[in-house]
C-alpha positions in Angstrom: -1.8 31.9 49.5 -4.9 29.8 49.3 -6.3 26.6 51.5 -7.3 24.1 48.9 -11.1 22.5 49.7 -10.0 19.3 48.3 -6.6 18.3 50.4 -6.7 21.1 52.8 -2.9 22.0 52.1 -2.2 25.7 51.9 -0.5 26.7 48.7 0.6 29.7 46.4 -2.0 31.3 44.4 -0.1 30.1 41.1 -1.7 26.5 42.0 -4.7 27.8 41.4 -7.0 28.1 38.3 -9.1 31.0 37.5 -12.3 29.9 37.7 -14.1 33.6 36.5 -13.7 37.3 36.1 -15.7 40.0 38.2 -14.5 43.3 37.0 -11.0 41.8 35.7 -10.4 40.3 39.0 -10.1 36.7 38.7 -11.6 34.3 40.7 -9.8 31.2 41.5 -11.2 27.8 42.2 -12.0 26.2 45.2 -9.4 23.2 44.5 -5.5 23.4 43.5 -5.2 22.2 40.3 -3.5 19.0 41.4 -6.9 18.1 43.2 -8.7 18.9 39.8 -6.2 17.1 37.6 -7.1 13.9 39.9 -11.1 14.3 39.8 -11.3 14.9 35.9 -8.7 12.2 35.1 -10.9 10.2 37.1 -14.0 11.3 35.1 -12.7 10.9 32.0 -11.5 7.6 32.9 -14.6 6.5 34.6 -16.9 8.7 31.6 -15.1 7.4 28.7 -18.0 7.1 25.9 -19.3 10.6 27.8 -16.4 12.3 26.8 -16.2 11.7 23.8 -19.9 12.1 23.1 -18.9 15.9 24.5 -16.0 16.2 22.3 -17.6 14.9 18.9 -20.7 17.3 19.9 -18.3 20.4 20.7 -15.6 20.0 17.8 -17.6 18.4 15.0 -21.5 19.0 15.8 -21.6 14.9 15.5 -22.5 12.1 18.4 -21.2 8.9 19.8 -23.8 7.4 17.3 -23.0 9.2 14.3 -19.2 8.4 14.9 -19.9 4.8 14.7 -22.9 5.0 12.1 -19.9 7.0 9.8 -17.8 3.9 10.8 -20.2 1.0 10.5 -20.3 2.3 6.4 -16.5 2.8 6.0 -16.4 -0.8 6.8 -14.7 -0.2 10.4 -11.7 1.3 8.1 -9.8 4.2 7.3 -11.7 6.0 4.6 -8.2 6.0 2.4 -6.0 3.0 3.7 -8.2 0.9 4.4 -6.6 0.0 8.1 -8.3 -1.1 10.5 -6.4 0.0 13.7 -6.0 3.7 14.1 -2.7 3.1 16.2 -1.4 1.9 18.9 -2.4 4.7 21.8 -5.5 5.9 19.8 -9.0 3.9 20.0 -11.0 6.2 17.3 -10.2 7.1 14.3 -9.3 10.7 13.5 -12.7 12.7 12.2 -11.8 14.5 8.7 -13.8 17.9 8.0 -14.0 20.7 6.2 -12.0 23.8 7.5 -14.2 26.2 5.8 -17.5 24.7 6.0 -16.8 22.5 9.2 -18.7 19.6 7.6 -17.5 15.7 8.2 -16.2 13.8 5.3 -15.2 10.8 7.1 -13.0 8.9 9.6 -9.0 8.3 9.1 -6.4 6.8 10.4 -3.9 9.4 12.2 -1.6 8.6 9.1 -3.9 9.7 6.5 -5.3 12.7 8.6 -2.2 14.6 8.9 -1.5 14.0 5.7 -4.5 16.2 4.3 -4.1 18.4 6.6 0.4 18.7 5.4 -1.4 19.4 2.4 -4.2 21.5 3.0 -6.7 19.9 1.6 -5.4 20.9 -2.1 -6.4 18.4 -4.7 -3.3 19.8 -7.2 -0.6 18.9 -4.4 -2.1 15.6 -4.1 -1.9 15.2 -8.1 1.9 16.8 -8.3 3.2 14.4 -5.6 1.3 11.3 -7.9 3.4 12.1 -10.6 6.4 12.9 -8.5 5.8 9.4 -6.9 5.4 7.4 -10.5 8.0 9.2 -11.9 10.9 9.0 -9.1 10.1 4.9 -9.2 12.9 2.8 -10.8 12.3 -0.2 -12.6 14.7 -2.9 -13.4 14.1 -5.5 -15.6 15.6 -8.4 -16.8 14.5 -11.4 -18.5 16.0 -14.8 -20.6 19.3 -14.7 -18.7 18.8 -19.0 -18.8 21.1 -19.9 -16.0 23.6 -17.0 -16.2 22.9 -14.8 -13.4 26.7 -15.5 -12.0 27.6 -13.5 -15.3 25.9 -10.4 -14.4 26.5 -10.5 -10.5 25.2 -7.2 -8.4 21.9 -5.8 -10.6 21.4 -1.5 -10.2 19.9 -0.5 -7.0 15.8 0.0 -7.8 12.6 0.4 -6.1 11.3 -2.6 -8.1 13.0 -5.7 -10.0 11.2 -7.5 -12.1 12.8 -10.5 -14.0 10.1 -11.5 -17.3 10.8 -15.0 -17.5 13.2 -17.8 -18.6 15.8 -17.5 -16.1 16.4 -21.2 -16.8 16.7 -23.7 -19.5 14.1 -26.3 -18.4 13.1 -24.3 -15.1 14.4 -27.5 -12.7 13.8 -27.5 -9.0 17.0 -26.8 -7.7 17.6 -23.9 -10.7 14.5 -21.9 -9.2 16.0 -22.1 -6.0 19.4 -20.8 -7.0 17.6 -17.9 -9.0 15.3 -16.6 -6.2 18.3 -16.9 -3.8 19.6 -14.7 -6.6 17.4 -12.8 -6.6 17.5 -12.1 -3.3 20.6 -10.8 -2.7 19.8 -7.5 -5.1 18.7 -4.2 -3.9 15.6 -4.1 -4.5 12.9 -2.6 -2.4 10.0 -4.9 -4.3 11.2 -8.3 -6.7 8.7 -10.2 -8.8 9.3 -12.8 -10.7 7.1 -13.6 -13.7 7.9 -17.5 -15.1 8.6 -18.2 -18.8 8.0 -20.7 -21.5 11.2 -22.6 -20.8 10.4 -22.9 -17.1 8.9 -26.3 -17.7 8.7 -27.9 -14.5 7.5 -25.0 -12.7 4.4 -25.1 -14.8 3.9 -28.4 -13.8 4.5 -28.2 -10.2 3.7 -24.9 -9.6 2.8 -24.5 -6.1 6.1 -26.6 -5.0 7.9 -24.1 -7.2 6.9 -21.1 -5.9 6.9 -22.3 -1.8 11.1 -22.9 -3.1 10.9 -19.5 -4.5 9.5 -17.8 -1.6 11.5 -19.8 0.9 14.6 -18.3 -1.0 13.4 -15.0 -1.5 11.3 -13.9 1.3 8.5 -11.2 -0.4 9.1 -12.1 -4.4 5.7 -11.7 -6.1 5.8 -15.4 -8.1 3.7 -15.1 -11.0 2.5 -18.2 -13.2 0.0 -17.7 -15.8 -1.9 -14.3 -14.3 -0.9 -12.4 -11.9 -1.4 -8.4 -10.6 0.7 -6.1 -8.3 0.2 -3.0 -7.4 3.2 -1.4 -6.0 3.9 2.4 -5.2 1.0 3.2 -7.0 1.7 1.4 -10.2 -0.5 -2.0 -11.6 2.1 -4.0 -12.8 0.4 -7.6 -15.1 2.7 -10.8 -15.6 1.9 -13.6 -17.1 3.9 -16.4 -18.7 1.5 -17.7 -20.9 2.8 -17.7 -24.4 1.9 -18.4 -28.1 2.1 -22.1 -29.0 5.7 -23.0 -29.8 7.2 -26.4 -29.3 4.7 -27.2 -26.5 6.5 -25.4 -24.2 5.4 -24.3 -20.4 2.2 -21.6 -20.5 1.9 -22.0 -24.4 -1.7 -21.6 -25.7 -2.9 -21.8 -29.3 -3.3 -18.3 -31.3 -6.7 -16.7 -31.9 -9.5 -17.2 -29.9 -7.7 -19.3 -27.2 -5.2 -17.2 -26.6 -7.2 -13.8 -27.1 -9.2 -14.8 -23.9 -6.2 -15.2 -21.9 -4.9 -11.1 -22.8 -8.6 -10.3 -21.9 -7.5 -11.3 -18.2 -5.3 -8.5 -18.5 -7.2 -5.6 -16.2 -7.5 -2.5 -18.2 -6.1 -0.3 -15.6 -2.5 -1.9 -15.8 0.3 0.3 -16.5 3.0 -2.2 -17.1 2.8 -5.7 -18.6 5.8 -8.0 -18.2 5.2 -11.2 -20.0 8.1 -14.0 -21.5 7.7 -12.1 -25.0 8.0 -8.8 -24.1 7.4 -5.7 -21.9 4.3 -3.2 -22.5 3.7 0.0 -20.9 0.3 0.7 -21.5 -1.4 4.4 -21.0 -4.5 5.4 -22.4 -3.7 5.0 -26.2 -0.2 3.8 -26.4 1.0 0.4 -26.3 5.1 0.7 -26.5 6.8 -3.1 -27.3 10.1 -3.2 -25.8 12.4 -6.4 -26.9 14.1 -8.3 -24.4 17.3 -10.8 -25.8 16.2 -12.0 -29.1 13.2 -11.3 -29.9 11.6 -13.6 -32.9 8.7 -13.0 -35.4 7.4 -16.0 -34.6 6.7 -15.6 -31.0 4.7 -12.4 -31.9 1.5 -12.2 -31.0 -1.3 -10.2 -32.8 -4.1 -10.8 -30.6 -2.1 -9.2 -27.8 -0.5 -6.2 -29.6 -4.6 -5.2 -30.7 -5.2 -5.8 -26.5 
């Protein structure tokens, strides 16, 4: 038994820390550990910024002003994620380092720090679950169903559906609402929707259009002439511009006009969904996949040289 200095109670040597060693005895401290849990959470609390000046210094060789120099360059963000809010309980970012060489790459959210460290650091597991990722993604797509989306009811379940255009004859206010809503009802974890030649009057009130079309379907990417997504690690391009044909909606005239609208097309895209067709685009393949009836004249050469 032992009198604590602190409270004065009397209490089992088990409530005690060891303060030292003298020949393999131990020494125990003056206070119970009840009284010293009290005085350093009331350090800590009071010594905040001090704390973790001592913490960066002991676990990282880094100080309070190195941690937010580090910061002040990342943008006050996580080095991969970009967020700006480590979480909820947590007011600094996570520091990233080196396990052999102890050096500090950076500062991450708690996210992105336990993920390098699932993976130990190996840039090969990071590249095998990439491909695992691109390759487990399913794409629907659909495209020139003009007003007939009752006929092919409940779509296949997909990570991303993505209809290419001329859902409608004329593209009339109330169809683009009835579409979206649509739309809406398939499971799909991401739906864009990339307008066509025929949708006339969405081209020339496009931003009522596409306030209907997210009002109906909460999340769709609505895409006009240009537009890029990124989802799940895939750069997906729509656009509804078109060769000149019957001075429909989007069309442009061949050759040079039209050449400067594929240029708008980033060169990083992997998938191009357009009202004439759908591209997948790697480093030296361009594959053209039809979509309903496909006619010569809608070809265009500018964009199959893009």
């Amino acid at each position: 038994m032992k009198k604590c200095k602190k409270c004065t109670q009397t209490k089992d040597i088990t409530q005690y820390y060891v303060a030292y060693f003298i020949q393999d005895k131990p020494i125990y401290s003056a206070s119970c550990k009840s009284c010293q849990n009290k005085r350093s959470s009331q350090w800590n609390s009071n010594n905040k910024l001090k704390r973790k000046n001592i913490l960066l210094k002991n676990l990282y060789g880094i100080s309070l002003e190195n941690y937010f120099e580090l910061l002040k360059k990342q943008d006050n963000k996580c080095a991969i994620c970009s967020s700006t809010q480590n979480n909820k309980n947590k007011t600094y970012f996570d520091v990233d380092h080196c396990h052999k060489t102890g050096k500090v790459r950076g500062l991450l959210c708690q996210s992105c720090n336990s993920g390098l460290g699932k993976f130990e650091d190996k840039i090969e597991l990071f590249k095998r679950a990439i491909n695992y990722l691109e390759k487990m993604a399913k794409i629907v797509a659909i495209s020139d169903i003009h007003c007939r989306w009752n006929k092919i009811g409940q779509l296949p379940e997909c990570d991303i559906l993505i209809s290419a255009g001329d859902y409608s004859f004329r593209g009339e206010k109330h169809v683009v609402e009835d579409f979206h809503k649509w739309l809406n009802k398939q499971d799909a974890g991401h739906i864009i929707s990339v307008q066509g030649n025929h949708e006339v009057w969405v081209e020339k009130n496009f931003e009522e259009a596409k306030a209907i079309a997210e009002k109906a379907c909460p999340g769709v990417h609505f895409i006009g002439d240009h537009g890029t997504v990124e989802i799940e690690g895939i750069k997906i391009h729509g656009s509804a511009i078109t060769p000149w044909f019957h001075s429909w909606a989007w069309n442009v005239q061949r050759g040079p006009d039209i050449a400067k609208e594929w240029a708008k097309i980033p060169d990083d895209t992997n998938i191009i969904f357009l009202d004439i067709f759908i591209a997948l685009m790697d480093t030296d393949i361009l594959m053209e996949l039809a979509i309903g009836t496909l006619q010569f004249a809608t070809r265009c050469i500018c964009l199959l040289t893009r």
